[in-house]
Structures are given as structure tokens and as C-alpha cells.
C-alpha positions in Angstrom: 0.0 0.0 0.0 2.5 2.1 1.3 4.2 1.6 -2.1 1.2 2.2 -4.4 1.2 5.7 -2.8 4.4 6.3 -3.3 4.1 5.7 -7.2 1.0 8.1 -7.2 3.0 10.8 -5.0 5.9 10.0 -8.1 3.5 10.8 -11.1 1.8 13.2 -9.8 5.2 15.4 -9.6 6.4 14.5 -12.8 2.9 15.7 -14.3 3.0 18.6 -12.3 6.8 19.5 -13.3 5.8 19.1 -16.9 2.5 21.1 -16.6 5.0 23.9 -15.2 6.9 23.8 -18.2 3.8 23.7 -20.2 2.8 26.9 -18.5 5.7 28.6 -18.5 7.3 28.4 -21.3 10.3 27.6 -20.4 12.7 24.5 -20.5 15.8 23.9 -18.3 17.4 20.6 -19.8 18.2 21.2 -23.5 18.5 17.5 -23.9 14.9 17.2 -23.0 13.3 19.8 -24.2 12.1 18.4 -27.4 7.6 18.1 -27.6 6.1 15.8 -29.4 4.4 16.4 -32.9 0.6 15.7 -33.1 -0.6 12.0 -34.1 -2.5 14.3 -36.8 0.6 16.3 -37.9 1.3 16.8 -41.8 3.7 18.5 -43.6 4.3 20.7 -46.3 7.2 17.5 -47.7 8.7 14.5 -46.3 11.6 15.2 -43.7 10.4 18.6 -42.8 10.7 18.9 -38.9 7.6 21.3 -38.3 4.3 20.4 -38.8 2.0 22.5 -41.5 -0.8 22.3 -38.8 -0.1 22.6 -35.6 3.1 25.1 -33.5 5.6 22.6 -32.4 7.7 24.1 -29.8 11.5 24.7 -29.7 13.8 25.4 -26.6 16.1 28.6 -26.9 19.5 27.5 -26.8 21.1 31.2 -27.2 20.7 34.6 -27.9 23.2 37.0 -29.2 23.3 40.8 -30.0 23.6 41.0 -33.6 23.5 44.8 -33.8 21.8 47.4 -31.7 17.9 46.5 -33.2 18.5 42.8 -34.0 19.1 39.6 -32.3 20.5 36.0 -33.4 18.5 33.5 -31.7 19.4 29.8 -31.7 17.3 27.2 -31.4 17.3 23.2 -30.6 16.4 20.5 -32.4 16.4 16.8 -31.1 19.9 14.9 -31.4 20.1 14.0 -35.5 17.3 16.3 -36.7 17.9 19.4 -38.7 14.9 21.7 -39.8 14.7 19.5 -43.5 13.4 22.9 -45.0 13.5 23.6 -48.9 16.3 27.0 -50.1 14.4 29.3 -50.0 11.8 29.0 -47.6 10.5 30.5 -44.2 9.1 29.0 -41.0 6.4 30.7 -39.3 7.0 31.5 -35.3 4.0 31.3 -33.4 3.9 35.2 -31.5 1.4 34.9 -28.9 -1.3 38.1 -28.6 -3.0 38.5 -25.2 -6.6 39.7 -26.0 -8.9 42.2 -24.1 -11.0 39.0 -22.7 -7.9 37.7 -21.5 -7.3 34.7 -23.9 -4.2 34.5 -26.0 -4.2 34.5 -29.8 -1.6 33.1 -31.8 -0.1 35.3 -34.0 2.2 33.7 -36.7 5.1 35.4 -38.1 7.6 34.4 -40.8 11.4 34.1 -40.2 14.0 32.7 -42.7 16.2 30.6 -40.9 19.9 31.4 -41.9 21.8 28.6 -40.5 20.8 24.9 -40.3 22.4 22.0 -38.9 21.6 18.7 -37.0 20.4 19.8 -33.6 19.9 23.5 -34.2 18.9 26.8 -36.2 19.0 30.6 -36.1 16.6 33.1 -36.7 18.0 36.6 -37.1 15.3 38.8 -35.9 15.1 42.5 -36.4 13.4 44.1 -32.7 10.8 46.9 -33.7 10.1 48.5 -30.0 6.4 49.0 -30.4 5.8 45.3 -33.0 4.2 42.6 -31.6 6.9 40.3 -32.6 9.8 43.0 -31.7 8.2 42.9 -28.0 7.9 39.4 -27.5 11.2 38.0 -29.0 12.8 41.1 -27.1 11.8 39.4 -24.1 12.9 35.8 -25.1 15.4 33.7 -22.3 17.2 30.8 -22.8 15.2 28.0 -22.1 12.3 29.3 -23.0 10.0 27.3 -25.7 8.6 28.7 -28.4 6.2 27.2 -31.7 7.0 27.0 -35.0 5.5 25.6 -37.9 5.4 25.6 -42.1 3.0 26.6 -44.6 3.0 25.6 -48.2 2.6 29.8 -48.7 6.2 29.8 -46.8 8.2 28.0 -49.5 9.3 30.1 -52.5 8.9 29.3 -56.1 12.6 29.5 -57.1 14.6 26.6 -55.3 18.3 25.7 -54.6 19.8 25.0 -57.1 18.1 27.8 -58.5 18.2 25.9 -62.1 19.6 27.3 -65.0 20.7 30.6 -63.1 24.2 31.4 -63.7 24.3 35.1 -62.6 22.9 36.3 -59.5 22.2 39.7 -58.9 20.7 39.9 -55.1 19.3 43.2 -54.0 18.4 43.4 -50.2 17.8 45.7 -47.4 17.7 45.2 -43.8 16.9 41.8 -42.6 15.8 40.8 -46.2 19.4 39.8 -45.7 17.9 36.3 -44.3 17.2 34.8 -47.1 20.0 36.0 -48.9 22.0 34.3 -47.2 19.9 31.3 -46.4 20.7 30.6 -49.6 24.8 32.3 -50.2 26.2 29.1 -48.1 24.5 26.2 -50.1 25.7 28.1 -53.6 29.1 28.7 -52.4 29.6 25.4 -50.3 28.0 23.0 -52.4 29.4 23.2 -56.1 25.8 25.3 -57.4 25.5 26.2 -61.1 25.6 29.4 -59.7 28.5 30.7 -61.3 28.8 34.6 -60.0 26.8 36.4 -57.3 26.7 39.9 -56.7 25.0 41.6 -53.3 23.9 44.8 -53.6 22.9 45.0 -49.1 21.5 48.4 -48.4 20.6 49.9 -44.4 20.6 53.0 -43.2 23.6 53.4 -41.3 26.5 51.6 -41.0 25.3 50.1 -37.3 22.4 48.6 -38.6 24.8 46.0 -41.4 23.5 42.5 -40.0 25.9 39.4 -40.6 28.7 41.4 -41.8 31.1 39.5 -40.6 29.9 36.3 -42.2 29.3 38.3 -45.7 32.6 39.6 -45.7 34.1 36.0 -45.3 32.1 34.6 -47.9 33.2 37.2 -49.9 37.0 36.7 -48.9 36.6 32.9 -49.4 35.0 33.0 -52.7 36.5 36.1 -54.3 35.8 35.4 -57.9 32.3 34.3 -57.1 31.0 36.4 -54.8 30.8 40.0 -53.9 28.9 42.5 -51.6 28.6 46.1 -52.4 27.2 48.0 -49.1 25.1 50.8 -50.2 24.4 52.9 -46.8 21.9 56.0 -46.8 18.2 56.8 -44.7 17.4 59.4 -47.7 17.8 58.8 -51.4 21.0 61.1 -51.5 22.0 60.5 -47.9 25.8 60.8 -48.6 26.8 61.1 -45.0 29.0 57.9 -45.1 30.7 58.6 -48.2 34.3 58.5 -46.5 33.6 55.1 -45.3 31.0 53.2 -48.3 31.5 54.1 -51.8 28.1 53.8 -52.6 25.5 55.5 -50.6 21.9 56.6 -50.4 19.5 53.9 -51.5 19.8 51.4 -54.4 18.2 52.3 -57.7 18.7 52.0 -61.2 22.0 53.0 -61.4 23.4 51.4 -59.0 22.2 48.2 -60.3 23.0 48.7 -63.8 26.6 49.7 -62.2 27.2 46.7 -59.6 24.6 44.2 -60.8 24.1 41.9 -63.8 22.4 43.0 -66.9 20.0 40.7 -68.1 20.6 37.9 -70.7 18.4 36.2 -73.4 18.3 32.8 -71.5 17.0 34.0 -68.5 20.5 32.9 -67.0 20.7 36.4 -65.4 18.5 37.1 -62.4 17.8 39.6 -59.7 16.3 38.4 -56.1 14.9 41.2 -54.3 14.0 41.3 -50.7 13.2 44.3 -48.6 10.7 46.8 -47.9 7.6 47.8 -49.9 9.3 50.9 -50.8 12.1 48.7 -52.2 10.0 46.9 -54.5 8.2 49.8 -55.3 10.9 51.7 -56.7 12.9 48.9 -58.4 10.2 46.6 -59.8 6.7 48.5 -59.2 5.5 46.1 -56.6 6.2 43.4 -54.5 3.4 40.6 -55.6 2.8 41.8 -59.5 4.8 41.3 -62.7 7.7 43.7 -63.5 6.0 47.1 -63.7 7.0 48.8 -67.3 8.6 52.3 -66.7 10.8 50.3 -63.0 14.0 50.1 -62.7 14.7 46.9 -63.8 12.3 47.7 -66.5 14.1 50.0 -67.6 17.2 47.8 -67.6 15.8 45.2 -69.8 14.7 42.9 -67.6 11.6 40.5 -67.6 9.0 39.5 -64.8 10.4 35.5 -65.5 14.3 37.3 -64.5 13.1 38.7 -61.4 12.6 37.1 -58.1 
């Protein structure tokens, strides 16, 4: 008897210690830390780690100051797993919303993960002060657990190996960086058809250049393959840092027809943009329609089939 309530007293503190964690949010033993996916789970493909239905949560392994408005957040997967994602793709994080009734809503927001291996990814994650997102990741801690899943609407129509490209010209501001380089280390690292890439990065000071350090070794690594061309500027003709970047203000048609590829008959030329509305605006006409006529890359010859 005195045994039977012993096993009882035993379960229920294991229940209640994972109910806490439940609860909280928060995870102590990264080698634990790992929930199970729903018996009614699917997936966007085979050997993707996060369900298309349901959040599956993550435990933070660390967090690290990118720059003075972003963060580098690692995450763990179990022992032998890596995220099995597609290049290019994004995972959506699930942001949770308290409501004015007091119940939370699940908010989901997209993040390209930049680096993927066996047991663990990072999310580089700009922090907007007064952003739902910016708030909550602001107050992220290691161990805590948060959910993530993918949506067929997060994987990207252009793939690695990016067939039959053999110039790329990528145009990117702030942390439309992520993808960018999501997909810099599998071309460089992995023999792509990808002959040449050229980055044309744009923020608006020099403080606010995420993953600089990485760019600039890609760059030194691969010298004839790859380069980056920092174009730094909050205005259009902001030429404050002209003693420190070369090219400043904001990208535009020059610039590109300058430091970019022009466009080729065999569609083996092609420019990736990711940024701000304002970005797409300016350089392609918008960010969901074809190539606007009278854009910059209109202008320069180029196609809705040559830009990404």
C-alpha cells in the first residue's frame, strides 16, 4: 500500500513539473526539451521537422546581440534532426497576442532561418520596439519554448539549385538579408550552377549592417564568385558615409546597372529582391505583380520571368 502511494505521489510530480513547463514556457534541460508532434501532424514534404498544422515548440539554446535593433536566436532540435526545409523558404513562429478577454491568440510570423544543422537553427530577428513580434522575441530567455511551424505559402517558387541561373544579382535591405543568405552558403559550399553572385545590401547606417562578418568571409573565401557592395543612406541622396562606403543613399537603377548583372536572353541572369515595400516599389513596381514597365529593372531590360 505504502508503495502504491508512493508511485501516485511519483506521477503526480512528474505531471505537475511538466505542466510547469507547459505553462511557463520555459525549458531547463536542452536535452529534453524536445515536444512531441501531433498524431494528426502533416507537412508541407517529407523530412520537414515542423508540422503545417499545428506550432511545435522549440527550446532557446542562445541569444546574441547581432546589432543594436536585431538579435541571433538559436534554437534546438532533437539529437540528428535538422529543420529539413527547402532553399528558399521561411518557418512561421508562433507570437502569442493576449486579448482584451484575457485569452491569447496566436499570432504567426515568418522568419528565414539562416543557418541549419543537426540539432539547431537561427533566426535573425530585427526588434521593432512597439511590433508585436519585436516585443515578445525582445523578451525571449534561454530555455524558453517557443512554436513554430510551415505553410506551403512559406516555400518560395525559385529553389536551390536555382536551375539554369548562372548570374545572380541579389538586392536586399535590412533583414531581407535572411534569405539572402539562407541561400549564399548552399551556392558557395555545395558546387551550385551558380557561377557569379553579386549583393547589392542596403541599411541605413552603418550600425544597422546585419551578418557582416559572415558576408565579408564569404566574400574573402570566394572572391571570384561572390561580392557585396554596401550601399548605406536613410534618404535617397543621404551621402553622409561617403568616406567610409562608396556607394550610398538607397539602391536604384543605377546602381544596379553599375554593380549588378544586366539581363541575358536565357533568362541565365536574375535579380532576387527582398526588402521593404518601398524597395520593391521603386525597383520593380510592386512586391506581388509582374515587373512594372517604366521600373527600374524595367528599364534595364529585364523581364517578370528574371526577377525574383
Amino acid at each position: 500500500m505504502i508503495m502504491q502511494w508512493r508511485s501516485i505521489i511519483f506521477f503526480f510530480v512528474i505531471v505537475t513539473f511538466v505542466s510547469s513547463i507547459n505553462d511557463d514556457q520555459t525549458c531547463e534541460n536542452p536535452d529534453t526539451c524536445f515536444e512531441k508532434a501531433p498524431s494528426d501532424a502533416k507537412y508541407v514534404s517529407e523530412g520537414v521537422y515542423f508540422p503545417s498544422n499545428s506550432y511545435l515548440k522549440v527550446r532557446v539554446l542562445a541569444i546574441k546581440e547581432e546589432t543594436h535593433n536585431s538579435k541571433l536566436i538559436t534554437f534546438g532540435l532533437p539529437p540528428d534532426n535538422s529543420l529539413g526545409i527547402v532553399i528558399s523558404s521561411a518557418i512561421l513562429m508562433n507570437v502569442p497576442k493576449k486579448e482584451e478577454d484575457g485569452k491569447t491568440k496566436s499570432i504567426p510570423r515568418p522568419y528565414n532561418p539562416i543557418r541549419m544543422k543537426e540539432g539547431s537553427f537561427n533566426l535573425l530577428v530585427k526588434i521593432y520596439p512597439e511590433g508585436l513580434a519585436g516585443a515578445y522575441v525582445s523578451d525571449l530567455k534561454v530555455g524558453d519554448m517557443v512554436g513554430f511551424k510551415q505553410t506551403k505559402g512559406n516555400i518560395k517558387k525559385f529553389r536551390f539549385p536555382f536551375k539554369g541561373v548562372e548570374k545572380l544579382t541579389m538586392v536586399a535591405g535590412g533583414t531581407g538579408i535572411a534569405p539572402m543568405y539562407q541561400a549564399l552558403v548552399p551556392i558557395l559550399e555545395e558546387n551550385s550552377k551558380v557561377k557569379q553572385i553579386r549583393l547589392l545590401y542596403s541599411n541605413k547606417t552603418p550600425q544597422d549592417i546585419m551578418l557582416k562578418k559572415e558576408l565579408d568571409a564569404l566574400m574573402e573565401k570566394h572572391p571570384n564568385r561572390f561580392v557585396v557592395h554596401y550601399v548605406i543612406g536613410e534618404e535617397k541622396d543621404d551621402g553622409r558615409h561617403s568616406s567610409m562606403y562608396k556607394e550610398t543613399g538607397w539602391i536604384d537603377e543605377d546602381k544596379i546597372r553599375r554593380l549588378g548583372f544586366p539581363p541575358s536572353d536565357m533568362n541565365s541572369s536574375i535579380v532576387w529582391i527582398c526588402g521593404v515595400d518601398k524597395m520593391y516599389e521603386s525597383l520593380a513596381g510592386s512586391r506581388m505583380k509582374s515587373l512594372t514597365e517604366g521600373s527600374a529593372l524595367h528599364n534595364l531590360g529585364f523581364t517578370t520571368e528574371m526577377v525574383w
